[in-house]
N, C-alpha and C positions, 0 to 999 in steps of 0.2 A: 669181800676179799676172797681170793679163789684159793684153795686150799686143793695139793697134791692129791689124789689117789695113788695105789701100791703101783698101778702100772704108768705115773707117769703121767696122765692124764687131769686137766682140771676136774676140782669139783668148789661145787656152789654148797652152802650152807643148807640149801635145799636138796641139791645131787644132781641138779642141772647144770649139764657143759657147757662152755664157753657159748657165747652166741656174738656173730658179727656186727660190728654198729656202721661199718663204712665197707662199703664194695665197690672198687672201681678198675679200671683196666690203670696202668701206671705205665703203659710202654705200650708199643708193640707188641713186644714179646713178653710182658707180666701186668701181672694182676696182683691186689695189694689188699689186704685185708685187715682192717682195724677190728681188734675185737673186745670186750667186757670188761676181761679179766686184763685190761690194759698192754696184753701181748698182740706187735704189730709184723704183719707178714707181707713180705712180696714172693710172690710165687714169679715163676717159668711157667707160662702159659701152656707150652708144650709136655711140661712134664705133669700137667693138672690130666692132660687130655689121656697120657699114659697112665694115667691113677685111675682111670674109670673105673669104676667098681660095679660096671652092669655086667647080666650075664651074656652078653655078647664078647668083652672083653675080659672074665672073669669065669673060668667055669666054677659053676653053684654048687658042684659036688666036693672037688677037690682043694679049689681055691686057685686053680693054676694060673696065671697068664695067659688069655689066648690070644692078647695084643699083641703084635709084631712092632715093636720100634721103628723099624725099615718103613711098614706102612704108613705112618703118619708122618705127616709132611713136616719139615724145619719151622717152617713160616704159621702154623696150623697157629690159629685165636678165637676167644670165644666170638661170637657172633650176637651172641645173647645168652643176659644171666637171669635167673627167675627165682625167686622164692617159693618150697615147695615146704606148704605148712610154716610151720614155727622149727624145725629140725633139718632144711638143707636146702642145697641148691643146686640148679639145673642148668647146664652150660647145654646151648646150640654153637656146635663146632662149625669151623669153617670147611670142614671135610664133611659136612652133612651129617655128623653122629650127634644123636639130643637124648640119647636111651638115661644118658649115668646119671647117678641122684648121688650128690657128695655130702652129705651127711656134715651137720657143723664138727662133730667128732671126727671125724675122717680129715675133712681140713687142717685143724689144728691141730692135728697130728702130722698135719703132712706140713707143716710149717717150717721153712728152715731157717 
């Protein structure tokens, strides 16, 4: 059973985050994530793509946004999703970006 941390965040009886059991695209435009802790997400495809958290879209010093909304396309989907280790995943966009690693913490945070 997943028990809260102070920020909100699962934790495991061990201190291990959620981890996804079902990944698939559910639309067009989302993607839908079954996960452990029995919490189910469908994301907006588009808005995963504005979440990158690489340093191309991320500056690594300050934390700012260097992604520009305007540049990514309405229509923008993964192309392909990869499991990177046992802690995240790696979308190839259809705008050619494959840099961002989403972190299963970062996902399920980013769950709405």
């Amino acid at each position: 059973m997943a028990r809260k941390r102070a920020n909100g965040r699962p934790r495991r009886h061990n201190g291990a985050v959620a981890i996804p059991l079902e990944v698939r695209q559910a639309g067009p435009t989302e993607l839908y994530i079954r996960w452990d802790d029995e919490k189910q997400c469908t994301y907006a495809v588009r808005d995963l793509r504005l979440a990158c958290p690489c340093a191309n879209c991320v500056d690594e010093t300050s934390g700012k946004a260097l992604l520009k909304p305007k540049s990514v396309a309405e229509d923008v989907r993964p192309v392909s999703i990869v499991s990177v280790g046992n802690y995240a995943l790696q979308f190839k966009w259809s705008d050619g970006h494959d840099t961002g690693i989403y972190s299963y913490d970062l996902l399920h945070r980013l769950c709405p």
